[in-house]
Every structure is written in C-alpha cells, then in structure tokens.
C-alpha positions as CSV (number, residue, x, y, z in Angstrom):
1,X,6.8,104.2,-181.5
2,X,8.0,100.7,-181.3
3,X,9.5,99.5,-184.5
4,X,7.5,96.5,-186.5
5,X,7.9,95.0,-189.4
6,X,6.1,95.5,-192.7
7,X,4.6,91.9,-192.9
8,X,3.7,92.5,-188.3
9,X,2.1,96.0,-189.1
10,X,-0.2,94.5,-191.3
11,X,-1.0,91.3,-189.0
12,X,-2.3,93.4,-186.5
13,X,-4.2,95.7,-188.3
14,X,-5.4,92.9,-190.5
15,X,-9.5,92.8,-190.4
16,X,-10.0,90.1,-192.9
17,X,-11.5,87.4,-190.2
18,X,-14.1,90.2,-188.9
19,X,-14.9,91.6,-192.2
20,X,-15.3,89.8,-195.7
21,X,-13.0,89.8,-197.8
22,X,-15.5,91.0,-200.5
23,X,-15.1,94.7,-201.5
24,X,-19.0,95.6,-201.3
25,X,-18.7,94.3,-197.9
26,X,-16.5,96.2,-196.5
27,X,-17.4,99.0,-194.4
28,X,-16.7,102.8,-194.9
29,X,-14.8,102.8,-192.1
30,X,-13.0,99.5,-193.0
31,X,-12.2,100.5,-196.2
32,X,-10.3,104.0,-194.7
33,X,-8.6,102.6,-192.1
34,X,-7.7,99.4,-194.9
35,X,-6.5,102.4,-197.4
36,X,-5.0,104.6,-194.5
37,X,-2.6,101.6,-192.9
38,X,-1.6,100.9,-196.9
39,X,-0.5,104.3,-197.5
40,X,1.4,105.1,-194.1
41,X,3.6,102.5,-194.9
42,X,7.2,102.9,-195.7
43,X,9.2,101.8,-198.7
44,X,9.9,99.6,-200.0
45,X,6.4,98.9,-202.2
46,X,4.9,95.8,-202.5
47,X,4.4,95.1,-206.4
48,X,1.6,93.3,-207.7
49,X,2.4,91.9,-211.5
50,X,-0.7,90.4,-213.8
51,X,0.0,89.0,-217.3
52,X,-3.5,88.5,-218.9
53,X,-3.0,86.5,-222.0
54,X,-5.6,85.0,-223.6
55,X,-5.5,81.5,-222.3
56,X,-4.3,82.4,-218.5
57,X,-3.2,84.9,-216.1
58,X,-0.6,84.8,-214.4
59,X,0.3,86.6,-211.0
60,X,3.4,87.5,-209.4
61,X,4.0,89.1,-205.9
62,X,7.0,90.7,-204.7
63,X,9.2,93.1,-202.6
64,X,12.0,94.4,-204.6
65,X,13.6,91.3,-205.6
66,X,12.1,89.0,-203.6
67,X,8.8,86.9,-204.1
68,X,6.6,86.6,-201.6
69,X,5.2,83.7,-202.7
70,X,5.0,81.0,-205.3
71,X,3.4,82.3,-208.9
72,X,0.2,81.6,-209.5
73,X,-2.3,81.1,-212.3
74,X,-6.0,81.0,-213.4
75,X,-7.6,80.4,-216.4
76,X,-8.7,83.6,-218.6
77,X,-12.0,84.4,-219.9
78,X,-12.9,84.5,-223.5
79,X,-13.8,88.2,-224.0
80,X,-10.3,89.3,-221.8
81,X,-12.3,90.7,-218.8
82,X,-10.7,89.7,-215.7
83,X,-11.3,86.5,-213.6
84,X,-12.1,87.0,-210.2
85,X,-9.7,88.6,-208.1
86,X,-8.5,86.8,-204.9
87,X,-6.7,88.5,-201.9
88,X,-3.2,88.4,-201.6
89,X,-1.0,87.5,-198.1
90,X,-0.2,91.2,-198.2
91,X,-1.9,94.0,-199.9
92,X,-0.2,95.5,-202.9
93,X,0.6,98.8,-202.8
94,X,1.6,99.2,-206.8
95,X,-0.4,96.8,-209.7
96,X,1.0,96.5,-213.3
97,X,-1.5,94.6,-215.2
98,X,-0.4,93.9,-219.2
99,X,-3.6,93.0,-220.3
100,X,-5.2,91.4,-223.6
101,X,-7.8,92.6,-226.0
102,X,-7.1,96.2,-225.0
103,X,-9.1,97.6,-227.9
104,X,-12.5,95.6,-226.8
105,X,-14.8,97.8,-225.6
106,X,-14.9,97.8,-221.8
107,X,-12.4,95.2,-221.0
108,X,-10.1,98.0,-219.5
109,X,-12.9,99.7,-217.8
110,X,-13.6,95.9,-216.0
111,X,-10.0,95.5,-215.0
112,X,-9.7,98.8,-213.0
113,X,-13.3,98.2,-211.5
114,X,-12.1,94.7,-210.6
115,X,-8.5,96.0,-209.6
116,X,-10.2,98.4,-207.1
117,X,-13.0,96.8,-205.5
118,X,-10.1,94.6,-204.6
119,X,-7.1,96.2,-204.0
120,X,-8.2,100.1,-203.3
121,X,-5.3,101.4,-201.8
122,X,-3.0,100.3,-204.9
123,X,-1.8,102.6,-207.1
124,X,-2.1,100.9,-210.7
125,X,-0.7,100.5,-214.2
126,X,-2.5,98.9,-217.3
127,X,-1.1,98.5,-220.4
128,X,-1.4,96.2,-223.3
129,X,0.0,92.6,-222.6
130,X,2.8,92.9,-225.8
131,X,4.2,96.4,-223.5
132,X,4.7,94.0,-220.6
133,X,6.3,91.0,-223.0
134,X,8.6,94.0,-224.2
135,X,9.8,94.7,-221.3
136,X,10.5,91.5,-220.0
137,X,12.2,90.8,-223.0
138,X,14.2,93.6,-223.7
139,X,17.5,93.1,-222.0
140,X,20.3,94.9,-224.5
141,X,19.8,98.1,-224.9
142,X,18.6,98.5,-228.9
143,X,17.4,95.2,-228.8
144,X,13.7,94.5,-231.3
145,X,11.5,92.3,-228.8
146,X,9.5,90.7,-232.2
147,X,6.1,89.2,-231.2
148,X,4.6,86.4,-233.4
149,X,1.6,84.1,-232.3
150,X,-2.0,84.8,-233.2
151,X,-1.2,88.6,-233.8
152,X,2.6,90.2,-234.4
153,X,4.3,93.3,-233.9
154,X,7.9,94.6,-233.1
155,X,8.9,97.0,-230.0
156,X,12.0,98.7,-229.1
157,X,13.1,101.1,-226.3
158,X,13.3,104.8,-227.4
159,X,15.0,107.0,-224.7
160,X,13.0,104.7,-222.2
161,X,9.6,105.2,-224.4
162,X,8.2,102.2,-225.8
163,X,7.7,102.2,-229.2
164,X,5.5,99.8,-231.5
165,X,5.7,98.5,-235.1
166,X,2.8,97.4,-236.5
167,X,0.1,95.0,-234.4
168,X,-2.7,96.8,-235.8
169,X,-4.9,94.0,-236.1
170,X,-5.7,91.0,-238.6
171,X,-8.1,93.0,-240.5
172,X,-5.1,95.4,-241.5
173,X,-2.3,94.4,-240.1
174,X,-0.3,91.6,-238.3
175,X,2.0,90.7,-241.0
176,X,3.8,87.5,-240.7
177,X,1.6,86.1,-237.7
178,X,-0.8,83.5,-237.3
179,X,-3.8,85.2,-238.5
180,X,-2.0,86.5,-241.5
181,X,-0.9,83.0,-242.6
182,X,-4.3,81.3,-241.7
183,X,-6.5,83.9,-243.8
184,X,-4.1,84.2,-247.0
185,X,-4.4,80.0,-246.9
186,X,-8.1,80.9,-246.3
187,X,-9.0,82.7,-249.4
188,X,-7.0,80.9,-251.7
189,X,-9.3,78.0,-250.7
190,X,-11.9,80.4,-251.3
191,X,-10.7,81.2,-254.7
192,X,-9.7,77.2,-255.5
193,X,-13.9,76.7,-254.7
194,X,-14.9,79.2,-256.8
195,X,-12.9,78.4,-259.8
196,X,-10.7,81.7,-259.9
197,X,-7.6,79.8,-259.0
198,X,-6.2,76.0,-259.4
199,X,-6.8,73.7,-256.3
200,X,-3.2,72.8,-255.1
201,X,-2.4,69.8,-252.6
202,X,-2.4,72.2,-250.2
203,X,-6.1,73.6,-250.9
204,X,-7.2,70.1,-251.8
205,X,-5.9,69.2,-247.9
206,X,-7.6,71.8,-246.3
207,X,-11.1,71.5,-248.3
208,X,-11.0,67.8,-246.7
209,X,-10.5,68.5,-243.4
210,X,-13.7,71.1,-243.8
211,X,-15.4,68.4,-245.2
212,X,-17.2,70.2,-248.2
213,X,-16.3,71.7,-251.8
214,X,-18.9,74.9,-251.6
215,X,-17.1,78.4,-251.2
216,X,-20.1,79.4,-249.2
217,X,-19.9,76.7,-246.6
218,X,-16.1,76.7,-246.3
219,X,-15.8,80.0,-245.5
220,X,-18.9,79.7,-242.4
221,X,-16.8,76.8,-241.4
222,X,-13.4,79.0,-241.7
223,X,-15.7,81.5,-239.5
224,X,-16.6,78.6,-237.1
225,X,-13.5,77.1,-236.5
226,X,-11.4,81.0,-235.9
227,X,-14.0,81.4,-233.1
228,X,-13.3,78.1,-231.3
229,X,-9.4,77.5,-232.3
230,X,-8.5,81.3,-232.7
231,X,-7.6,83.2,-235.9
232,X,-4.3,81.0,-236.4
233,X,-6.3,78.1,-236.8
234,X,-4.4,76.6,-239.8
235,X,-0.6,76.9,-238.5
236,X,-0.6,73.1,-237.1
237,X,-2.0,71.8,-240.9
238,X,0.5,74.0,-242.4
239,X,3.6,73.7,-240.2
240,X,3.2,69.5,-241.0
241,X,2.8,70.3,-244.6
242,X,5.8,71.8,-244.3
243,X,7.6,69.7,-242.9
244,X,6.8,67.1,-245.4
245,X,8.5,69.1,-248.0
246,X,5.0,70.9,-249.6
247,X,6.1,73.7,-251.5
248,X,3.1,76.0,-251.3
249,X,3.2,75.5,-247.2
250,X,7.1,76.0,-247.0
251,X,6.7,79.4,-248.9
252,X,3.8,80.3,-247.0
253,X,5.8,80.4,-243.6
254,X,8.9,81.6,-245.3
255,X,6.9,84.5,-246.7
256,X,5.9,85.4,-243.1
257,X,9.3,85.4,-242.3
258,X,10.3,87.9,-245.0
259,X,7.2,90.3,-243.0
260,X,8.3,89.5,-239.1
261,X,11.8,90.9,-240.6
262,X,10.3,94.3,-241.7
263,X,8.5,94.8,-238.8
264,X,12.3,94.0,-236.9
265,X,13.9,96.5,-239.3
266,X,11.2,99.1,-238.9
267,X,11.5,99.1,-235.2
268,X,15.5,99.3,-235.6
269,X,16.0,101.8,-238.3
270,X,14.2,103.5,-235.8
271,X,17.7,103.4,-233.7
272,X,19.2,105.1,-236.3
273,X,20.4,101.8,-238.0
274,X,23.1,101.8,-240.2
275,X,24.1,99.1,-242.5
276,X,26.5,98.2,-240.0
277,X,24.9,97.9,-237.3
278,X,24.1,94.2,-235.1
279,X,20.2,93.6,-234.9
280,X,19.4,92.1,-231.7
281,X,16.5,90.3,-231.5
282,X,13.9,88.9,-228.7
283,X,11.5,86.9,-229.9
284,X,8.5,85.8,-228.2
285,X,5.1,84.5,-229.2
286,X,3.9,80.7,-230.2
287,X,4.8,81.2,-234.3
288,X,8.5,80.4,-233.2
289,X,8.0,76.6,-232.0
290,X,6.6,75.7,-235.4
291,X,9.8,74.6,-236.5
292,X,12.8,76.0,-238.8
293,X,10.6,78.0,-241.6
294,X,9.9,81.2,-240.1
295,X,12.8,82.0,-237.9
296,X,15.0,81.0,-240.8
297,X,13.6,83.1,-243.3
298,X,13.1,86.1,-240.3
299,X,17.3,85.7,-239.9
300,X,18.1,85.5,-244.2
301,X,16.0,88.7,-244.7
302,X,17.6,90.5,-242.1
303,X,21.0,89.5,-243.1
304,X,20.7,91.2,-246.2
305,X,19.9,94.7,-243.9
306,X,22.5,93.8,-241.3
307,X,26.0,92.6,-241.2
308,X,25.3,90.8,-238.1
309,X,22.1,88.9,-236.6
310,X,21.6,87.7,-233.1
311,X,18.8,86.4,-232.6
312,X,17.5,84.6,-229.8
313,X,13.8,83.6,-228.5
314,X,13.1,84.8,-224.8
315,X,11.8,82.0,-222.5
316,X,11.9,83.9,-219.5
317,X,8.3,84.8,-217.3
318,X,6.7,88.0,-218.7
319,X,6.2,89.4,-215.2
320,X,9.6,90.5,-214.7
321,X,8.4,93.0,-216.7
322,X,6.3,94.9,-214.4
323,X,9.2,95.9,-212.1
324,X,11.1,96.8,-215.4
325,X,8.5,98.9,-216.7
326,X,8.1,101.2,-213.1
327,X,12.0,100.9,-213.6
328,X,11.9,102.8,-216.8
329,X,9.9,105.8,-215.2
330,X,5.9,104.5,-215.6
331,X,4.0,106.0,-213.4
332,X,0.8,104.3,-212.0
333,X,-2.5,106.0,-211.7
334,X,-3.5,106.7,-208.0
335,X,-5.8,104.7,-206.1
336,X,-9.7,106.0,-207.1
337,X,-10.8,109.2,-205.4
338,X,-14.4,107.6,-205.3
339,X,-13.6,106.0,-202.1
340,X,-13.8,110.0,-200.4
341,X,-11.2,110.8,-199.1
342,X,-7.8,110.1,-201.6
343,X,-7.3,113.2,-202.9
C-alpha cells in the first residue's frame, strides 16, 4: 500500500462536493464509508475543542500541538443549545465540548444530537464549561483555578480528578459572584421600599436608575433587567460607586472577596493544607476587571489562612484545555451506535 498522508487520505476519499454536507443528507452508505475512512486512520487524533460560554463559542482545531487552522468563533444562543455546526477542513476524530447551562434541561441532549449529525465518527467529551476553564488554567500542580463572573466556584486537581467547591447556583449558592452581589443590593432596595430598612445613597442610586419608589415594581423591573443584562446586572453601578469612595458599595465587593476566599480555601484544604502551605491561585471570570475591591479583599482573607499568596488571573484561551483534560486520563464516549454498525 502506498504510503499517504493523513490530510491526502482524506482528499481523496473526501465526498463533500457529491454529497451535502448536511447530515440527514447523507447516505447510509456515505455515512459508513465517511465513519469507516475516520476510524482506519492512524494516530495521531485530530482534536476538536468547543468552549460554549454564554456570549460565544469558540473552536479550536488541532493535531497534537499544532493548529490546523486559525480559531474561530460564533455567537451563542440564549438558552446554551448549540449554534449550528459547520464542517471542519478535516474531520475530527475526538470532540471536547465545555459547555454552559449544563443543568438546563436538554441542552446536553442538543449538543450530542448536534455533535453527531455532524461529526459521527468522533468520539466525544462534554463537560461543564468551568471543568474546561479549570483545566486550562491549572498549570502548578495544587493550584485553586477560582471562577468569579455571573456565577463562582473553585476547582482543584485531586489525583487527576477534578474536584469543585461550590457553583451551586444563585438561588443557593455562588458566593462572592455577580449574582450574589446584584441580589443582596437587590433586596436591600427591596427592604429600603418597604420601610424595613433606611434608604442609603446607594439604594437611593439604584431606585433612580429603576425609575420608581414601589417595592412591587422595582423588583418586576429587577426581574426585567436580570433577563436582558444577566443576573450580575448591578456590578457596573456598584464597581463606579466604589470607586468613588461609597462605603456601602466598597464593603459590598470587599465582602465578596471574604466568600471567593472560602471557596479558595475549601478547594485547598482539600490538598491537605497546612498553615504553611503557599495558595496558588488561577483566577478567571469577568468579577476580576472590576477593579482593586475584590481581588484585594480575596488576597487579605487568604493571608490570614496562608503564609504565602500567589495569585495571578489566567488570560490564556480556555481551549487549551481540552487536550489537557484527555491528558489527564478523560475518556470520550464513542461515536453513537445508532448509525448500525459501531459497535
């Protein structure tokens, strides 16, 4: 057998100009011979990466260490199902997709129906979008990777099994993040309205900007304005209050500073932390660029825990972390045996 490359193999075989390049399309036959030529094919794998945040997605395709081609991005949808899928130069043979809104019903279900009809030889990996961050993230061993945008949550490596502190949701959960700040600010607005507490600057500002003084009506508006802006809708109002010098907005983000560093101290006590130990930290998430406040008070609380604090936001791409995450021994499921002959 003559020997061809990886990128000639597939030239040849390619049927994309004869057949569409739309799944339902394709024939039985197409799509065994398609499936057949993917599998028969040596190593090294071709990885497909997908971050699925909640503004964009983001793709990344590669061969080992090389790209091969340009990243690209689309815009999301609002519910975290998946935009349409496009073919790729090559066919992938593994997909790790680190997907938003996990816990929405069927949005998981509408990636791997999407991720097959268009990729059905690919063996693929979904997880949560916070395990890919993590990953990327991660580069010391013992390092915390500590998330704070919208939602927050800590994760740290434990004999290669990721393990996550809190991110259980704004209803319950998410101390120190966007959400949390927004609704606290929220209901003592509430409370201002009704009487049950004093109306500070800070209350008097918001209740402006919502442009009435009924508890009713501010909180439909509060409603309103989380579905269009997202649940952090008041960190801009209160990150400019902060910064000039109002004390109810500064302690505010400094008390959601003092929670990101329990969540950090959760995840690294479960290291076996002593009270010598360094705390590395990763952190990633849009909290962090809203100035001094938060990361400041993050670093002081976890000084008093620590002798030593490095601390350090990642800027890097968060699809390096699909080839980390196969790296650490993830195992993708199989292409689908509904196609009839995968086994």
């Amino acid at each position: 057998m003559s020997s061809v490359t990886r990128t000639e193999r597939f030239t040849k075989l390619n049927y994309a100009p004869a057949i569409s390049p739309t799944p339902p399309a394709w024939s039985v036959t197409a799509r065994y011979y398609h499936v057949a030529m993917i599998q028969a094919k040596p190593a090294p794998d071709v990885l497909l990466t997908i971050d699925a945040g909640g503004t964009s997605v983001r793709f990344r395709l590669q061969q080992n260490e090389t790209l091969l081609c340009n990243d690209w991005t689309v815009s999301a949808s609002d519910d975290g199902r998946p935009p349409e899928l496009q073919p790729t130069i090559v066919q992938p043979d593994v997909i790790v997709a680190g997907i938003t809104k996990v816990s929405r019903p069927g949005v998981v279900d509408a990636w791997k129906h999407a991720i097959e009809c268009q990729f059905p030889a690919a063996h693929v990996h979904i997880v949560p979008d916070y395990e890919l961050a993590a990953a990327a993230a991660i580069d010391t061993e013992g390092a915390v990777m500590l998330l704070a945008g919208t939602g927050s949550l800590a994760c740290v490596f434990e004999n290669s099994k990721l393990v996550r502190i809190g991110g259980r949701g704004w209803e319950y959960g998410d101390e120190g993040s966007g959400a949390f700040i927004t609704t606290e600010l929220v209901r003592r607005c509430i409370r201002g309205l009704d009487g049950m507490l004093p109306c500070t600057p800070l209350i008097h500002r918001v209740i402006d900007i919502a442009g009435t003084k009924d508890a009713g009506d501010f909180a439909t508006w509060a409603r309103s304005e989380a579905e269009i802006y997202g649940r952090g809708f008041l960190v801009p109002l209160l990150t400019i209050a902060a910064a000039e010098h109002d004390s109810e907005s500064v302690n505010l983000l400094v008390g959601a500073g003092g929670w990101l560093a329990r969540l950090a101290r959760a995840a690294k006590v479960r290291n076996s932390s002593t009270r010598q130990d360094t705390i590395v930290i990763r952190a990633v998430g849009g909290l962090w660029e809203t100035g001094p406040f938060i990361r400041n008070a993050t670093v002081n609380a976890l000084e008093k825990w620590f002798d030593a604090v490095e601390f350090s936001r990642f800027e890097g791409s968060h699809l390096v972390g699909g080839q980390r995450l196969l790296a650490l021994g993830h195992r993708p499921t199989p292409p689908s045996k509904g196609i009839g002959f995968l086994k």
